[in-house]
C-alpha positions in Angstrom: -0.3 35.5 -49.5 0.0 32.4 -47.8 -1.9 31.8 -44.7 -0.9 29.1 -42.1 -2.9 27.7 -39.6 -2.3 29.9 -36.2 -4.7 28.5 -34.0 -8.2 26.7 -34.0 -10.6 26.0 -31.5 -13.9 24.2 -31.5 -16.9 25.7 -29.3 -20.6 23.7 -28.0 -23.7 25.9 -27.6 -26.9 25.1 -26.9 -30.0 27.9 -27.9 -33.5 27.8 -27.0 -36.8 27.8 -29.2 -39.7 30.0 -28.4 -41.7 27.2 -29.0 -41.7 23.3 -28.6 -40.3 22.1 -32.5 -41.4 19.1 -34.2 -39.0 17.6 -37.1 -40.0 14.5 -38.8 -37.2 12.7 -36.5 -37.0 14.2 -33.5 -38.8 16.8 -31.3 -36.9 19.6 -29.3 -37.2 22.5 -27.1 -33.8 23.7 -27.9 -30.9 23.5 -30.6 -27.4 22.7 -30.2 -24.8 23.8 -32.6 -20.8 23.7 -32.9 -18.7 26.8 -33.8 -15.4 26.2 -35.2 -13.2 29.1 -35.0 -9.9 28.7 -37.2 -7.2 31.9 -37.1 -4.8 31.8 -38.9 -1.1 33.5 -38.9 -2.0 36.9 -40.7 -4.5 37.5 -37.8 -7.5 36.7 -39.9 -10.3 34.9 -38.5 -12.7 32.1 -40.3 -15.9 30.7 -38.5 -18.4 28.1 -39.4 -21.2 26.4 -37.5 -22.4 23.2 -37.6 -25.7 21.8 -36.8 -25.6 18.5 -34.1 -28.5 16.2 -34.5 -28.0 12.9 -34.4 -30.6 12.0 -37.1 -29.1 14.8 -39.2 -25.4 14.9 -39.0 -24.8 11.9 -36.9 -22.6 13.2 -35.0 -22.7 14.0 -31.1 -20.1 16.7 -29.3 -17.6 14.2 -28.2 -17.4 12.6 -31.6 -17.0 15.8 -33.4 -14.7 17.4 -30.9 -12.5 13.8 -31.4 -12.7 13.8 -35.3 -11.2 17.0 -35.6 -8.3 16.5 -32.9 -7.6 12.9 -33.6 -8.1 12.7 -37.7 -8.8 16.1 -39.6 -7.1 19.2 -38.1 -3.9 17.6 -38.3 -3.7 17.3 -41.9 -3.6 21.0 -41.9 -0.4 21.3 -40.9 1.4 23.4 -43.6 -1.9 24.0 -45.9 -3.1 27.4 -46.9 -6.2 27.5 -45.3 -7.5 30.8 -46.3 -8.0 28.5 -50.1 -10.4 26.3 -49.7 -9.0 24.4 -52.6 -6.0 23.6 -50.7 -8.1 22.4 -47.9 -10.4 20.7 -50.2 -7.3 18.9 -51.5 -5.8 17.5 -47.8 -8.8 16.6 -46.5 -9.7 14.7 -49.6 -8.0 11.6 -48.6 -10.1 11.5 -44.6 -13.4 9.3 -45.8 -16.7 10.3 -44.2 -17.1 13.2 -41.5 -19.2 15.1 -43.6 -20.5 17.8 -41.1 -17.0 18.3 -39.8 -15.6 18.4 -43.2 -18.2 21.1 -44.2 -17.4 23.2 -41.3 -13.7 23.5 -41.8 -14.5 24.1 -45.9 -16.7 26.6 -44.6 -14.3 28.3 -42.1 -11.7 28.4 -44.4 -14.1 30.6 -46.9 -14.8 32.7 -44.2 -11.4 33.3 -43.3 -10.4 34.2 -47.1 -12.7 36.8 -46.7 -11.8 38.0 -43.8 -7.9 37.6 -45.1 -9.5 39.6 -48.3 -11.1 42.5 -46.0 -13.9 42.1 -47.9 -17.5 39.7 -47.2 -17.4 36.5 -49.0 -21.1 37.6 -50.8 -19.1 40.8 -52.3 -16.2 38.5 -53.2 -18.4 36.4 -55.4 -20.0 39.8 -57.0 -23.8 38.5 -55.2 -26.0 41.2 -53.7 -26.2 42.0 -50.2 -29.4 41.7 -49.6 -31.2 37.7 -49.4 -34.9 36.7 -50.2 -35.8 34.3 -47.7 -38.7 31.7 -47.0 -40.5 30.7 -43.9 -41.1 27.0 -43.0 -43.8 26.3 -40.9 -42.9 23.2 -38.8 -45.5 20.1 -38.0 -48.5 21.0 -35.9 -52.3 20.6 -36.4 -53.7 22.5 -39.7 -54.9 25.5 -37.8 -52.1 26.4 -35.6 -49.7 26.1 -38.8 -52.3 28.5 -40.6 -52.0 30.9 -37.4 -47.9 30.8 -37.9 -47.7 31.1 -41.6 -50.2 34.4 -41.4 -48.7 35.7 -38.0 -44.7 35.4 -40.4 -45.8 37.0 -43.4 -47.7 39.7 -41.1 -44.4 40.3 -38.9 -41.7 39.4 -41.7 -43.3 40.1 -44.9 -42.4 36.5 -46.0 -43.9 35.9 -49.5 -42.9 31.8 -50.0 -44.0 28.9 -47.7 -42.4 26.1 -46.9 -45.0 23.8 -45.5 -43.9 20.8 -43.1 -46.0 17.5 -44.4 -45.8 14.3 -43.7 -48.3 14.6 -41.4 -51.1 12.3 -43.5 -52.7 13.1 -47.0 -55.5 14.5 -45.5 -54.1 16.9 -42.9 -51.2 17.9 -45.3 -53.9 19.0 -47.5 -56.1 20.5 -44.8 -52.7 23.0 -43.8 -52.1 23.8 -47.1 -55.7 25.2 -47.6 -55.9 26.2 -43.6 -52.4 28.3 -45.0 -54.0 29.7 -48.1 -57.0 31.0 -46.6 -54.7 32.7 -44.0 -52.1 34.5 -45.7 -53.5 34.8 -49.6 -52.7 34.1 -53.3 -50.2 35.7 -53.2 -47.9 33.7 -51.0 -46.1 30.9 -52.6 -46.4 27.3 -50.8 -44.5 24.5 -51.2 -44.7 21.3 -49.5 -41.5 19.1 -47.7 -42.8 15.6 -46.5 -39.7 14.4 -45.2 -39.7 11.0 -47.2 -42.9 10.1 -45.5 -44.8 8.3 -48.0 -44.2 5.8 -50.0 -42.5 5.3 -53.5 -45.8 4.1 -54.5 -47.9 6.9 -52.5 -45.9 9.5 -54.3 -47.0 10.2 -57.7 -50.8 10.7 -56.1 -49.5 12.8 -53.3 -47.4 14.9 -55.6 -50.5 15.5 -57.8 -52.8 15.8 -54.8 -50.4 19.3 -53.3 -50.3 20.1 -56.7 -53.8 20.6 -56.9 -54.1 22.0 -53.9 -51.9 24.8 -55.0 -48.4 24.1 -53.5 -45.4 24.6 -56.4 -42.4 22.2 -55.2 -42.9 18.6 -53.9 -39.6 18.5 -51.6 -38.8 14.5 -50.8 -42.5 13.2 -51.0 -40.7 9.5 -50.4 -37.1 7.9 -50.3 -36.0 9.1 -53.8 -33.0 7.7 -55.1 -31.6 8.0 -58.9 -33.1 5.1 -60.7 -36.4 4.3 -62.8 -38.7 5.1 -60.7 -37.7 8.3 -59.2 -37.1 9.6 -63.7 -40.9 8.0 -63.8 -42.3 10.1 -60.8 -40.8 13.4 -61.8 -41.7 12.6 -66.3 -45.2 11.9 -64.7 -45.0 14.8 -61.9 -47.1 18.5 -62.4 -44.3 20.0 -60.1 -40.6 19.7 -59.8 -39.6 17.3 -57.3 -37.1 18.5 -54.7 -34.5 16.5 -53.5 -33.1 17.0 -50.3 -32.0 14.0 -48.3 -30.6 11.9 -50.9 -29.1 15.2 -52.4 -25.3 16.0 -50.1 -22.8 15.9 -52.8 -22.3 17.1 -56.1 -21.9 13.4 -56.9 -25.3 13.0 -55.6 -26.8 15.6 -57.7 -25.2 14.2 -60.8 -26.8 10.7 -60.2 -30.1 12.6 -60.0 -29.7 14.8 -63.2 -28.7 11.9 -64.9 -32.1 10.4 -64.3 -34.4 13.7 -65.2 -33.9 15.8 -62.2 -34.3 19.5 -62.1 -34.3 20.5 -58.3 -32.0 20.0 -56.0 -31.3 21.1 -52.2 -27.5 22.2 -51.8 -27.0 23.0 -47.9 -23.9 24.7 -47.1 -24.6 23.9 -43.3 -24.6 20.3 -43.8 -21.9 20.0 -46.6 -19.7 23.3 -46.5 -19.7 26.2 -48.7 -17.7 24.4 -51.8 -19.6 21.1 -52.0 -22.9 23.2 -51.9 -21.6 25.8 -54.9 -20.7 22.3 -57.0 -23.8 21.5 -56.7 -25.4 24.7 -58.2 -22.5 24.9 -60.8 -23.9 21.3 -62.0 -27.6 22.3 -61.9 -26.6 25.4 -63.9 -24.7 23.4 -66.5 -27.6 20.9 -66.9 -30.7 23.6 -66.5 -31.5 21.9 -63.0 -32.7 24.6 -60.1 -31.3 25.3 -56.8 -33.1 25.5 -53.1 -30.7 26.9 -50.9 -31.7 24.8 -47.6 -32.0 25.1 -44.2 -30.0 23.3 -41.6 -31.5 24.8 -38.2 -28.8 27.4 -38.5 -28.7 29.5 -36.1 -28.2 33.4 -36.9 -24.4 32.8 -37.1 -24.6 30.2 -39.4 -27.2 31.8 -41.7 -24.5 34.4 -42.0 -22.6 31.7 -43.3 -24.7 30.1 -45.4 -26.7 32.7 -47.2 -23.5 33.6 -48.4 -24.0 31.1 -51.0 -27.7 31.9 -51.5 -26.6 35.4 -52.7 -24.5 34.5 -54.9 -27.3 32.1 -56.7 -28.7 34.0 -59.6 -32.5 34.6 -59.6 -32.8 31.8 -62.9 -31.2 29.1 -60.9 -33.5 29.9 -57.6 -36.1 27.1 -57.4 -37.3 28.8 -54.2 -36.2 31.7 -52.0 -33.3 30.7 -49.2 -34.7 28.6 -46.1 -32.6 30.1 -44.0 -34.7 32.1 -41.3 -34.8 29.1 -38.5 -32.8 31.7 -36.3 -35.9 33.1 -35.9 -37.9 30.4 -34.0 -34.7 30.8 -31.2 -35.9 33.1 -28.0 -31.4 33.3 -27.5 -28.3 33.5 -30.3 -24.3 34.2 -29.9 -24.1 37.2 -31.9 -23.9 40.6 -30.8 -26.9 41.8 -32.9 -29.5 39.7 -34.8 -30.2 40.3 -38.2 -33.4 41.8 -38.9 -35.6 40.1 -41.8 -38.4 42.7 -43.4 -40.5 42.2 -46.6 -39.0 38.5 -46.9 -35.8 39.8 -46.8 -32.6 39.7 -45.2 -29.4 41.9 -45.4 -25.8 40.3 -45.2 -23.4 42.2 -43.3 -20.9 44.2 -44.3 -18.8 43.3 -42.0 -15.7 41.0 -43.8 -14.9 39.5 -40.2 -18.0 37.2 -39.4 -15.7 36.2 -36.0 -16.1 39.7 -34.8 -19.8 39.5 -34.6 -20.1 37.1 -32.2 -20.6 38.1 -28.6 -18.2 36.2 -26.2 -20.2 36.7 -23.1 -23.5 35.0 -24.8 -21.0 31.9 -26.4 -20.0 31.4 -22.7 -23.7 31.8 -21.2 -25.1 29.0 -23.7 -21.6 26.4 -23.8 -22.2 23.4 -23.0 
């Protein structure tokens, strides 16, 4: 059945951290997110969430609230927007406005599922329940050791994903400050946020080799040419790209030129850019990190729709998505628990419905 745009509405909130965060770009106290809410005639509801950070998604409020009024919601007019083909398809013509883009790609899936009565992860035959990993953001080596030990002891996280970029030295120092604190067992890999570089790279991707980690996520600018096929024919590791990696296009260049790990984040490109990508990595025996985006717990709803649906050969590491948890405040009703690394989806096919109104309104901006 055909589903016509009833209504939509775009929402600001801003949610604190239990802790003071520090990104390789910015340093905050709090995040701030968008919720778009699309309904559609049949009653159905579709939600997505977008993560605003201007180093990030390079967008503020007032220039995502204006794309979508001024440029992309009206090309919805007479679409079915419960397919997100048929969104895909009148959007495709609007350059640029990735994030925005995303979240409507997103919403629409949401809203198919909701139009379907059944949850998106069920739709696509994934299981319910979501290994996750744990990344432990940049402080000194010892207070990152204290986190990492204090997560697997509360959350039963069993992979790592360390925060470099911090130096050689002290990236090494919290990788074996992490070891000793949570044991072997634990897998730890290492994201340096393009810190180092091209020429720094090959030796620093050795060096966290060595020191135990398994993934090398953007150890400099990478981009798809000689030298980034030369650092990962010469690597001991896969190495993960993330920043250069937000298209399927993208991940094609890369593939083209040796790669075998990429990071596809629904949160930053929408649901269907972010299954291209895997679909390509699976076609070309590349692997998949689902990645985080600072969701909070409403949009990791979203996202690790996708991540359940990845099957355990093309998982280079388990989902990222478990940020919500560094947030003392969220908009839904009731949180989602995460025990023995794992998380389970709801069953709930209406994601809309779990959102407590009276919390949305306390944190707008």
């Amino acid at each position: 059945m055909r589903v016509a745009l009833e209504r939509w509405s775009l929402h600001f909130y801003s949610l604190p951290y239990r802790r003071e965060i520090v990104w390789a770009n910015a340093v905050e106290r709090a995040g701030l997110f968008a919720l778009l809410v699309l309904e559609g005639d049949n009653g159905a509801r579709g939600v997505a969430e977008g993560t605003i950070k201007a180093a990030w998604s390079g967008v503020s409020p007032r220039s995502l609230a204006a794309a979508f009024e001024d440029v992309l919601m009206p090309r919805l007019a007479g679409v079915d927007i419960a397919s997100p083909p048929d969104v895909a398809r009148a959007l495709s013509g609007i350059p640029e406005n990735r994030l925005a883009k995303g979240m409507i790609d997103s919403a629409s899936w949401t809203l198919h599922s909701a139009s379907a009565g059944a949850p998106l992860w069920r739709l696509w035959d994934a299981p319910r329940s979501v290994d996750l990993t744990w990344a432990v953001t940049r402080q000194p080596p010892a207070a990152m050791a204290r986190e990492a030990a204090a997560m697997c002891a509360r959350h039963g996280f069993r992979t790592l994903k360390v925060k470099g970029g911090q130096g050689l030295a002290t990236d090494l120092a919290a990788l074996r400050e992490i070891r000793a604190a949570v044991g072997g067992a634990v897998v730890l890999y290492v994201d340096a946020n393009s810190a180092y570089g091209r020429e720094e790279a090959p030796g620093y991707a050795s060096a966290i080799a060595d020191a135990g980690a398994v993934v090398a996520e953007d150890p400099c600018p990478l981009s798809p040419d000689a030298q980034f096929a030369d650092l990962q024919r010469g690597a001991p590791l896969p190495i993960l790209i993330d920043r250069g990696c937000t298209s399927a296009q993208d991940a094609q260049a890369f593939i083209g030129r040796g790669g075998v790990a990429l990071s596809a984040k629904p949160g930053r490109i929408g649901l269907s850019e972010a299954r291209a990508i895997c679909d390509l990595a699976a076609r070309h025996g590349a692997r998949v990190a689902v990645g985080l985006y600072a969701e909070s717990a409403l949009g990791t709803l979203v996202s690790l729709q996708l991540a359940a649906a990845l099957p355990a050969a093309q998982t280079l590491v388990a989902a990222e998505q478990s940020f919500f948890l560094e947030m003392a405040e969220q908009v839904l009703l009731d949180v989602p628990a995460v025990a023995d690394g794992r998380i389970d989806l709801p069953a709930a096919a209406d994601l809309y419905g779990l959102i407590d109104q009276g919390r949305l309104a306390r944190h707008a901006l």
